[in-house]
Structure formats: C-alpha cells, structure tokens
C-alpha positions in Angstrom: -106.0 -79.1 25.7 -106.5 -79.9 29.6 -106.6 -76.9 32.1 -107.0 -77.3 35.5 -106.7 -74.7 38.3 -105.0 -72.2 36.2 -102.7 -74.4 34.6 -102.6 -76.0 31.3 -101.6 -79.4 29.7 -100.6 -79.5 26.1 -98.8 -81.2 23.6 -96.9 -78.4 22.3 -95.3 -75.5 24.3 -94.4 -72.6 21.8 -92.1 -69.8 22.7 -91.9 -66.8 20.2 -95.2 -65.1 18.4 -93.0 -64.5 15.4 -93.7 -65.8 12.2 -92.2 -68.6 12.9 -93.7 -69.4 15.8 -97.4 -68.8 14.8 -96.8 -70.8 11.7 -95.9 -73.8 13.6 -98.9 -73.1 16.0 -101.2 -73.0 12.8 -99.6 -75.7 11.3 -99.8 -78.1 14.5 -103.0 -76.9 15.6 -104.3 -78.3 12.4 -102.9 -81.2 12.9 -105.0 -81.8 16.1 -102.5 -81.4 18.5 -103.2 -79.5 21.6 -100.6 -76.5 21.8 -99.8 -73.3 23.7 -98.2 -70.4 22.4 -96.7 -67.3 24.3 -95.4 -64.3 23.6 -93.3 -61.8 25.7 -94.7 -59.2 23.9 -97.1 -58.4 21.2 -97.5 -60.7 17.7 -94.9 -59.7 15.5 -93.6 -57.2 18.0 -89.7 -57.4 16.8 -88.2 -59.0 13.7 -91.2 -60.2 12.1 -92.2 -56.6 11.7 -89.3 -54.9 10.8 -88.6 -57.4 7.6 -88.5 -55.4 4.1 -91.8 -57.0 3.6 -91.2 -59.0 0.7 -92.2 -62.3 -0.5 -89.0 -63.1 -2.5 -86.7 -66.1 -3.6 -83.9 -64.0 -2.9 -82.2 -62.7 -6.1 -78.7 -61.9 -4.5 -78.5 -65.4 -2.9 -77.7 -66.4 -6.3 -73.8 -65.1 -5.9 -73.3 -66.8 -2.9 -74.8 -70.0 -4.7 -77.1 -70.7 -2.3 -79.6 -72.3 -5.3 -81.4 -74.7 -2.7 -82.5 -71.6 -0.8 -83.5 -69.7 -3.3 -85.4 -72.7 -5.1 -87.2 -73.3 -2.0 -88.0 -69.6 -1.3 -89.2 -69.4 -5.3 -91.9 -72.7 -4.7 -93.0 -70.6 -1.6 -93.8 -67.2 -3.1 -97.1 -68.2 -5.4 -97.8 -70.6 -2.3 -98.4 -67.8 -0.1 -99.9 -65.6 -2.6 -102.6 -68.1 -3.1 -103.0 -68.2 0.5 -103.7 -64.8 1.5 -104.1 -62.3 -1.8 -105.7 -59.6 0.6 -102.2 -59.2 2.1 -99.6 -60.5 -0.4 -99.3 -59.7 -4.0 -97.6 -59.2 -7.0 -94.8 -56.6 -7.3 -92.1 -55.7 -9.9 -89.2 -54.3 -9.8 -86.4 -52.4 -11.7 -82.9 -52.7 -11.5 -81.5 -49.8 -12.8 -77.8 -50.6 -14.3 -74.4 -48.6 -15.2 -71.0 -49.4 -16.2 -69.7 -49.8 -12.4 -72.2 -52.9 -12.3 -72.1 -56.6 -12.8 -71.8 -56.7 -16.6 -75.7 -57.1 -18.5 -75.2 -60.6 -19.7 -74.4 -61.7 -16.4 -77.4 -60.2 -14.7 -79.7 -61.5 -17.6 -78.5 -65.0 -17.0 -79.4 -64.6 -13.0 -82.2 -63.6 -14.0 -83.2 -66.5 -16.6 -82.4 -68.7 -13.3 -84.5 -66.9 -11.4 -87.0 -67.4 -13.5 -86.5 -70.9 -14.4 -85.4 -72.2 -10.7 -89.0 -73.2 -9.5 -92.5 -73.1 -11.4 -94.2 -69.9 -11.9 -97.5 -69.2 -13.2 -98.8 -65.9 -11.0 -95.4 -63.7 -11.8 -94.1 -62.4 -15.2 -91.1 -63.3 -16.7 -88.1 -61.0 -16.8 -86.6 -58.8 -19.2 -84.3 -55.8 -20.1 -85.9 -52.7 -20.0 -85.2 -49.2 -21.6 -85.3 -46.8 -18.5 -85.7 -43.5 -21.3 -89.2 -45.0 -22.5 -90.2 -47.1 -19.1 -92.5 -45.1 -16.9 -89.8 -46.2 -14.0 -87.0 -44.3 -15.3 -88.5 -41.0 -15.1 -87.8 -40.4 -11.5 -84.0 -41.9 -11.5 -81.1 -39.6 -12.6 -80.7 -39.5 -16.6 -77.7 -41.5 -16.5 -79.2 -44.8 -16.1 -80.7 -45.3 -19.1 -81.0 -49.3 -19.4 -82.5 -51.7 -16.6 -84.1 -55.4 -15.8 -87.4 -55.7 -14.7 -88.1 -58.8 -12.7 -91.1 -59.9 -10.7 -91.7 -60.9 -6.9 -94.0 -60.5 -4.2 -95.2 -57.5 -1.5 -96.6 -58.9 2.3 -98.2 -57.2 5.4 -95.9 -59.0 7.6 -97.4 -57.9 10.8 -100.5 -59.3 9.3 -99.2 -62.2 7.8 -98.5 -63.6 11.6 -101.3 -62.0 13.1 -103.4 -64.1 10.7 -101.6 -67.5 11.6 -102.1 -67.0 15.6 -105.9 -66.6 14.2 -106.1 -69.4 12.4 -104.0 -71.6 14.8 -106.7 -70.6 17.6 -109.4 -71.0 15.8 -108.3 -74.6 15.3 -107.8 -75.1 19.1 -104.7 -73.5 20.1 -104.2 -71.2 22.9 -102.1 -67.7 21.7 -100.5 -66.1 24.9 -99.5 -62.6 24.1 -97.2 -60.5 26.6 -96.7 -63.7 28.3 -93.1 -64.6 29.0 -91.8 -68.0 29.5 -89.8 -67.4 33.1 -88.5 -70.6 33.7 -88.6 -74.3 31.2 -87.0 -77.5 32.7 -87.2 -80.6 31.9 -89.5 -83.2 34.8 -91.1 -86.7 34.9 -91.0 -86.9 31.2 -92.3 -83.6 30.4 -91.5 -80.0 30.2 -92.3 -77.8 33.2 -92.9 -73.9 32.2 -94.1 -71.1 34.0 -95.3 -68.3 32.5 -95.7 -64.3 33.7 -98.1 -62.6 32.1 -98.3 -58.7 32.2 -101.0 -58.4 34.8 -98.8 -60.8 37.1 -100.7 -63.8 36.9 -99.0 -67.0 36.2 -99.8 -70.0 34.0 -98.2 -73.2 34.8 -97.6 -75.2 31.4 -96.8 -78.9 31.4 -96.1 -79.8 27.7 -94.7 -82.7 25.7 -92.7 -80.8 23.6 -91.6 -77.8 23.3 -90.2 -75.4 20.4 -88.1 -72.4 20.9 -88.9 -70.1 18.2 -87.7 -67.2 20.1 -85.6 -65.5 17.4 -83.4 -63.2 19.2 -83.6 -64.8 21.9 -83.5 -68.3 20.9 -79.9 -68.6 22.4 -81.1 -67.2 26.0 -84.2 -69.5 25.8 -81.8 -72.8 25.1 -79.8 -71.6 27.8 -82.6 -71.8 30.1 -83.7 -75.2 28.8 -80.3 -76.8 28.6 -77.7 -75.0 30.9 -75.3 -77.4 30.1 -74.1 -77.9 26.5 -76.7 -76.1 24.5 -75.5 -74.4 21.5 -77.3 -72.1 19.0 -75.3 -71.2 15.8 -76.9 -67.7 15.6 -75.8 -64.5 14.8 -77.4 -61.6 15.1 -77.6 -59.2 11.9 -79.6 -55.7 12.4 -81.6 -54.5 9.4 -82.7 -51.0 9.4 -85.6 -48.9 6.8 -86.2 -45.1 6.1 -90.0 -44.0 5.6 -89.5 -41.5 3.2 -92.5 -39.4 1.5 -92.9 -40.9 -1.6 -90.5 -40.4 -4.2 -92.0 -42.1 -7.4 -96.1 -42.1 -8.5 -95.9 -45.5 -10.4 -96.4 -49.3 -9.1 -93.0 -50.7 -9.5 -90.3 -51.3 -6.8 -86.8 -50.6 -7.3 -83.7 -52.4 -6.3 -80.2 -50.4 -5.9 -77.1 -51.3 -6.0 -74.5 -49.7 -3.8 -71.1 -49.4 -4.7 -70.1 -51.7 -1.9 -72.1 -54.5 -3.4 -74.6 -54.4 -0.8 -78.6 -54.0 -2.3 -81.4 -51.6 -1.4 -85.0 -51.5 -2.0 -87.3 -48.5 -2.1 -90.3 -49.6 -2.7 -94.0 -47.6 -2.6 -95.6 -47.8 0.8 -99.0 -47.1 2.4 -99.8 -44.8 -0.7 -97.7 -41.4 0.3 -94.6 -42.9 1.0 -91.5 -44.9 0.1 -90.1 -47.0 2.5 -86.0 -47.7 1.8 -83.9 -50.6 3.0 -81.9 -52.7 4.4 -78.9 -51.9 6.1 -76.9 -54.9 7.4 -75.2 -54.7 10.8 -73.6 -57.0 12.8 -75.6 -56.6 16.2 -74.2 -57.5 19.7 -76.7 -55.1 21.8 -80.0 -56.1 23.6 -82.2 -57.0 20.7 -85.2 -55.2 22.8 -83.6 -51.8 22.2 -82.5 -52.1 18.7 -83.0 -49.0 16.8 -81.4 -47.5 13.7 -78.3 -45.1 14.0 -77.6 -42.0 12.2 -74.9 -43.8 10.0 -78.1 -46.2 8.7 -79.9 -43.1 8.3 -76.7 -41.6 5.7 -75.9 -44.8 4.3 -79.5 -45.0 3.1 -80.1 -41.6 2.1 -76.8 -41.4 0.2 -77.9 -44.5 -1.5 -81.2 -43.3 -2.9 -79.8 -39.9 -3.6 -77.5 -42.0 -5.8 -80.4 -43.2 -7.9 -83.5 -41.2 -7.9 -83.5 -37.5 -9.0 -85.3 -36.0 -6.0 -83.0 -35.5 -2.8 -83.2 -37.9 -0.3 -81.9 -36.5 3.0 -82.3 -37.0 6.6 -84.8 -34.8 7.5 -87.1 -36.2 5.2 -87.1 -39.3 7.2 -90.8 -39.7 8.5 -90.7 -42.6 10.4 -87.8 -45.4 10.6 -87.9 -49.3 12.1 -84.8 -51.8 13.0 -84.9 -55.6 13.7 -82.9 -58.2 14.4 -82.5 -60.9 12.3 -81.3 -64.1 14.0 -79.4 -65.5 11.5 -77.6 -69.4 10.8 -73.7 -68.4 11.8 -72.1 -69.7 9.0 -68.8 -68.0 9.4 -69.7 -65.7 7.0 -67.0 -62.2 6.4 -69.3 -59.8 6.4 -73.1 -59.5 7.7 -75.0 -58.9 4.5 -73.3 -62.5 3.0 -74.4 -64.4 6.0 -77.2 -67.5 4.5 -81.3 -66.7 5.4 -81.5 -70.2 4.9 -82.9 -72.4 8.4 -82.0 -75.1 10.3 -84.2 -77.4 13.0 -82.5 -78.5 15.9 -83.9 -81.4 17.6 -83.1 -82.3 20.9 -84.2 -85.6 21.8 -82.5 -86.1 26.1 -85.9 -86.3 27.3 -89.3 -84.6 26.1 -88.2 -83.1 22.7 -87.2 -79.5 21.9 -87.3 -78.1 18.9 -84.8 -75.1 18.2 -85.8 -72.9 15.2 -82.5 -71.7 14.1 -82.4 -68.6 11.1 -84.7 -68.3 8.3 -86.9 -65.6 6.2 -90.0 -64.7 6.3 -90.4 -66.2 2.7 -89.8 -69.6 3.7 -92.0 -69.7 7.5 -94.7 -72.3 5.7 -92.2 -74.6 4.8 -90.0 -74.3 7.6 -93.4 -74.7 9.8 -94.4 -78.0 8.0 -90.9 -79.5 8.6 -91.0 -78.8 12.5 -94.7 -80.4 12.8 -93.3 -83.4 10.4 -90.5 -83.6 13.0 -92.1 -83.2 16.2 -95.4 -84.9 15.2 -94.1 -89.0 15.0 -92.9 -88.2 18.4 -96.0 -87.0 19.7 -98.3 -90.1 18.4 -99.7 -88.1 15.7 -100.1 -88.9 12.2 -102.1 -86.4 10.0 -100.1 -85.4 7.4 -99.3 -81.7 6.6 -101.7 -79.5 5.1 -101.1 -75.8 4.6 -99.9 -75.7 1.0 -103.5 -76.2 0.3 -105.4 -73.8 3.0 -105.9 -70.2 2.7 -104.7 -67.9 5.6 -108.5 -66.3 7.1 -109.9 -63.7 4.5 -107.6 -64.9 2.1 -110.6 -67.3 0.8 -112.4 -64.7 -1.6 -112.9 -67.1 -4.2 -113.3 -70.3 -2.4 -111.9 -72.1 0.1 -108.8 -73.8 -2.0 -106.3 -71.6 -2.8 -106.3 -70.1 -6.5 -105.2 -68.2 -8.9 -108.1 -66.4 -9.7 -107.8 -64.6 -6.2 -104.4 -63.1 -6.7 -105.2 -62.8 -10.6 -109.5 -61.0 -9.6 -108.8 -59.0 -6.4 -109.3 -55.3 -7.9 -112.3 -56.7 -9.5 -113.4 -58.6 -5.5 -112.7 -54.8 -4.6 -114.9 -52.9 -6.7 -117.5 -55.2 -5.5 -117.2 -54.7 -2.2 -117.1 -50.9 -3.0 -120.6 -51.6 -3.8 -121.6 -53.2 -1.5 -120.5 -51.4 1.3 -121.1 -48.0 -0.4 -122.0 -45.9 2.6 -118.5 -46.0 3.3 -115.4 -43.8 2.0 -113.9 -46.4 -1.0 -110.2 -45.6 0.4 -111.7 -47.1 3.7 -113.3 -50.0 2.3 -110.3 -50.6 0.4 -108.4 -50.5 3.4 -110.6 -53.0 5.1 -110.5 -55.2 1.6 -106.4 -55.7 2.2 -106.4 -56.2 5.6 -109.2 -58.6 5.9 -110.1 -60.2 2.7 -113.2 -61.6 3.1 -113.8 -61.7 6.9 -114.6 -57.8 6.2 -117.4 -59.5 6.4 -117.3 -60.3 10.3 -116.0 -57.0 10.6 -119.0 -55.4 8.8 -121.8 -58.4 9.9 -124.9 -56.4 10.9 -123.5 -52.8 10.3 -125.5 -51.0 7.3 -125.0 -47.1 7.9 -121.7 -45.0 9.2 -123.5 -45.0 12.6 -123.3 -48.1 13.1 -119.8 -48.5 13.3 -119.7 -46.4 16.3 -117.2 -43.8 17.1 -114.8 -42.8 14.9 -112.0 -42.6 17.3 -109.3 -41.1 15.1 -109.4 -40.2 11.2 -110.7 -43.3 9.7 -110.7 -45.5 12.9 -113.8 -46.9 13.9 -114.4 -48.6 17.0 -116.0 -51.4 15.4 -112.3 -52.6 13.9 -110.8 -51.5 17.2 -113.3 -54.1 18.8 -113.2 -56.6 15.8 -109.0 -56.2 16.4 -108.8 -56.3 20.1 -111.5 -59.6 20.3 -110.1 -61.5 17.8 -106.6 -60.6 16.6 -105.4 -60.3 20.2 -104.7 -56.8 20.3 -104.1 -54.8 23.4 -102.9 -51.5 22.9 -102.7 -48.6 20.4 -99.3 -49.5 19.2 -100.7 -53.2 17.9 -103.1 -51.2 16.0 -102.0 -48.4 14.8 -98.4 -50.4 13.6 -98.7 -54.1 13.6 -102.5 -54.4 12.8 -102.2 -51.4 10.3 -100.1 -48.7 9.4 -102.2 -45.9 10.3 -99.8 -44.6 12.3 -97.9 -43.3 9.7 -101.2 -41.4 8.5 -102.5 -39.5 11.8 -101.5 -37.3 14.4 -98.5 -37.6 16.4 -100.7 -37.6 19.6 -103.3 -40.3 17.8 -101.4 -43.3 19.8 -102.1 -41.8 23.6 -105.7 -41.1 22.6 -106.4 -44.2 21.1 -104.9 -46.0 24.4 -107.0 -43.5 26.7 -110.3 -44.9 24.8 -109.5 -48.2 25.0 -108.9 -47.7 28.9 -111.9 -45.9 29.6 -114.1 -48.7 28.0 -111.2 -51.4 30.0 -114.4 -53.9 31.4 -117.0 -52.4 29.4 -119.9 -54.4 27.1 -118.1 -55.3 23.9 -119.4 -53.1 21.0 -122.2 -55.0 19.5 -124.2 -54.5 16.3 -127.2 -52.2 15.8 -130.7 -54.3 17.1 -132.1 -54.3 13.8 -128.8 -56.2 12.2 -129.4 -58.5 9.8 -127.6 -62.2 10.5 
C-alpha cells in the first residue's frame, strides 16, 4: 500500500463493508495484495445485519431444485463453524407437521438429501420426532403431535464481518468505515475514486481493480462506474424479524410453515427472547430507509400464534429489524422463490471490476475465494486461496488450524475461562467468551480486579470493551456497540444509546484507556 499526500495507491478498491465485501478484503489481504475497503456507513450496517442469522444449506431450496446451491452452502456450514466456534455453532431445529403439509415421506426424503448432499461430521443426522414426548413440543399447540428434527448452524452476523475487516487489516488492508465512494472512473489504466468521509475529508484512491460489493446499491455503484451499458440482474427482496420475549425455555429452533408455503423461524435469541422471521417482500423503496410494516408485523404474529401455545401479538413485539436482500433476478413469480445463489461479474474494458451480484451469508467464504481467484491472475499474483484452512480471530481456541474439537469443547474452553477470570460475573465472562473467543484475552491482557476495567458505563458495559471495540473493531458510535458489536441493546435502557454516545464524546481526543501499572504482559 502506497500513500502519499492523503491519497492512497492500492491494488484493490472495495466498495461495500458487508459480508461480502470484508470477506474478499480478508481473503485478498492474505493473499498479499494491497487493498482498500470503504464503507458508507458502519460494518454490517444494512443487510448483513438484518439476515436470520443462520448458517444453513438452505432446506427449502430443495423444491425449487436448486441442489448445487444447497451442496455448496452444506460444504460451507462446518467450514465456518471450524473457523469461528465463539460465534457460530450448532443448532437444531423442529419442524412441526399436520395434515395441510407436504406429506411425511416426502419431507423425510428432503431430509435424507439434506443430510447426504455434502459431508458432515459436526451436525447430527435427522429424524422423525414425537412432538408428545420431545421437550420441543411442549410449547406448540396439542395438535401437532409428530415433527422432524434436523440440524444447522446459528451466527453473530454482525460479528462474523466485523471479524473479517479485523483480520483483513491486520494482514495489511486498510477498512474505511462511513466513507463513501463519491465518484469511480476509469483513467490511464487505473481506477480513479474519491472518497467522503464523515468528517469531510477526502481520500483520493487510485486502484487496479476494483469490486463493487455494494449490495443494495451495487446497481447505483455500476452506474457510476459504467454509465453506459452496465447492467446488474438484481432484485431487491425485503426480509423482516419480530423480537419477541421468549416463548420456549429449551435449545432448539423451530421452523414453521405457513399456509401459503412460505417458512418461518423462531428461534431463541440473546437468552430472554425469540426472534421470528422472514417475511419476503418485493422492495422498490430507498434501501437506507427500509423498515418493517404493520402487515410484516401480523403476518408474523399470526404465524407463530398458529404454532406455539402462548399468544404472539403485536404488542409483544420488543424490538424489530428489516434488510434488503439484493438478490440474482431470475424471473422468479413471487419474492420468497427468487435463488440466494451468486454470480461474479467481471468486467474486463480497462482496469477490472468485479460486480458481486446476490448471495447468502452462508456462502461469503466461497463466494470470497472465487472473486480473489478471479481478480488475482489479473493482478500478477499468484498465492493460492487459503481461508478454508484459517480461523476467523478468537476463533483459534484450540490451535491455530481449524478443528473440530473447538466447536465439539467450547462449554468446556468456557468454564475455564470462568475460572480464570473469576472476579467477574460468569454471564459476563460468557458474554466476552462468544463474542471474542480467545482474544478475550487482549481484551482482558493486564486487567486482574473489576477496577481495572474502568467504568462501567451502562449495566454490564465496561469501558475497557468500549475501548478494545472502538480501537480495534472500528467502532464509532453507540449504535455499533450496542447492535452490531453486541446485542445489548436489547437488554438496557431505552435511554442507554444517548448516554453511551455522550461518554464516548466527552472522552472524543482523550488518552486511550490503558491497563493498570502493575499489569502483568
């Protein structure tokens, strides 16, 4: 990376701090290959955030027999769960079943291809389940007595990108967040960007290549780069989820079935709550104010109330999140049947640009490697890929190869830390264990009594993770904290936001927290 004056050379421009984006920064990064990555707002600030948080091969894609998708998807989920078991892991679920349903045989024999599709050695097998005697059926209505049980995989989303921008600048690149890319054109061979940054400043960017993983706005950003002929294939599908307080005390998930044909999760969340979703909406409105409608709201709560034996209504609703999904437009009828599969789109009239087209969040590794395979040849480089075999930072609790035995040992990798950091509340220490896996350790590095974690700003905050969060996860603001870094908004105050951003502005400048003298290195 070259910087002069302000500006920076590189070898890859990346617009968009999704997960798609940050996985291709990692993934280049590593690679050796100088890149840049901005983002008009925060890490994970729209769709990346507002997924259903699930590492899945994607059951339903089965009926629309998409099996390359879901194959690929199925490689992917232990591959991740290797890679970061602090925040990805194991989770079942049931699918209650009635008489208005597929018929059983026909559900069992998806599910012996889901099983059987890719290799599997973290996740359990699935089977028919008798919803009287399983712990699961307890809080559904008493007519659904028989079920399936089938197994897939839980992720902090917001985390899993934050932890690839990490990684991706720790191996040289340079993460730009609230840094919009105002105008990209094509000169002398390279690409010319100029980027705004919140404070008003601007960076000048020249770059070799650049890759427009802008999501929603993918379409507006190859607009800007090629005003004449570009073309983008998306469409734009809303996905809305309810927050409910939690409706079910045991571990499993539940998927529902609407009469429609359309699917629902609800799923445990955050310890006191159940979060409920997805609606699927065709979307034509300004993906920065999408937000979910009263109808989604209904449409959900009908749904559960359907199923579980505790009313679901509105006003139980304690928080609620939309995104837009940018989605491939494959002509599809109706929004939910439209393919999560991807598609790279290489333009090659000058210095290269790389359109990231669709996708899940399931797939981002994969569809990461194939961008840097793409763009790399053209670019002089030839290190092969290599992020099947890394862990994601803290996800190396066992070693720094991915394994089994850190999905398989984690409780046990907690209680130790329980321990070990023993002047502290377990519940926090078991926060700390699942957000950072073993860098708790940078968090904690020199800190041996509550003191010295300094003030505790709000109910379990600290401002030694506000410090560890703002200097190396690049967050700026209460709302990266409290919802993208964690979910503690959902457990404090409805005032906890504005006074978390009035102590961070009051210490704007200020030393950086540092450990006690006496801290032990």
């Amino acid at each position: 990376m070259r910087e002069q004056a302000g500006d920076l050379q590189c070898d890859m421009l990346i617009v968009g701090g999704g997960v798609n984006g940050a996985g291709i920064a990692r993934d280049a990064a590593g690679r050796g290959l100088s890149v840049v990555l901005c983002e008009k707002d925060d890490l994970a600030a729209h769709t990346s955030s507002a997924s259903t948080k699930l590492i899945h091969g994607g059951l339903r894609y089965l009926e629309t027999y998409e099996f390359g998708l879901v194959r690929k998807a199925l490689a992917e989920r232990e591959v991740l769960l290797r890679s970061a078991p602090h925040i990805m892991w194991p989770l079942q679920f049931v699918m209650p079943h009635d008489a208005g349903q597929r018929p059983a045989w026909l559900i069992r024999a998806g599910l012996f291809l889901y099983d059987h599709l890719a290799r599997r050695e973290l996740l359990p097998a699935s089977g028919a389940i008798d919803l009287r005697r399983h712990e699961a059926g307890a809080p559904l209505k008493p007519a659904f007595e028989r079920g399936f049980i089938y197994a897939d995989g839980w992720v902090d989303d917001a985390r899993l990108v934050a932890l690839n921008a990490v990684d991706a600048s720790e191996k040289g690149a340079v993460i730009l967040t609230r840094t919009r890319c105002e105008r990209l054109q094509r000169e002398g061979g390279l690409w010319r960007a100029q980027l705004a940054r919140a404070d008003g400043s601007r960076i000048e960017v020249a770059a070799r290549s650049v890759v427009n993983a802008a999501g929603p706005w993918a379409a507006d950003l190859l607009q800007q780069a090629r005003p004449q002929g570009a073309q983008s294939a998306l469409r734009l599908v809303k996905g809305s989820h309810i927050i409910v307080p939690k409706l079910f005390d045991h571990p499993h998930a539940y998927l529902f079935q609407h009469p429609d044909g359309r699917i629902v999760f609800a799923i445990p969340y955050e310890h006191a709550f159940t979060l409920i979703g997805t609606t699927d909406i065709e979307y034509r409105g300004d993906p920065n104010q999408v937000c979910i409608s009263e109808e989604e709201v209904g449409y959900l709560c009908g749904l559960a109330q359907r199923y579980f034996r505790q009313p679901v209504r509105a006003e139980d609703v304690v928080a609620t999140y939309s995104g837009v999904r940018p989605l491939l437009d494959d002509a599809s009828a109706n929004a939910s049947a439209v393919t999560r599969d991807y598609r790279l789109q290489l333009d090659r009239d000058g210095a290269p640009l790389l359109s990231v087209l669709g996708g899940k969040i399931t797939t981002f590794r994969k569809l990461a490697e194939q961008a840097v395979d793409t763009l790399a040849p053209l670019l002089g480089c030839a290190r092969p890929a290599w992020t099947e075999k890394a862990c994601l930072p803290g996800g190396d609790i066992f070693g720094p190869v991915p394994n089994n035995r850190a999905v398989q040992e984690f409780d046990g990798y907690l209680r130790s830390l329980q321990r070990r950091y023993a002047w502290l509340p377990p519940a926090l220490v078991a926060r700390y264990a699942r957000a950072y896996g073993r860098r708790i350790e940078l968090l904690m590095e020199g800190r041996a009594e509550p003191a010295q974690m300094g003030e505790e700003i709000l109910p379990g905050l600290y401002a030694a993770e506000v410090d560890y969060l703002m200097r190396r996860e690049f967050a700026g603001c209460a709302d990266d904290i409290l919802w993208r870094r964690s979910k503690l908004g959902l457990h404090l105050p409805a005032d906890a936001g504005s006074r978390l951003d009035a102590w961070i502005a009051a210490r704007a400048g200020a030393t950086v927290l540092a450990p006690a003298a006496n801290a032990v290195r």
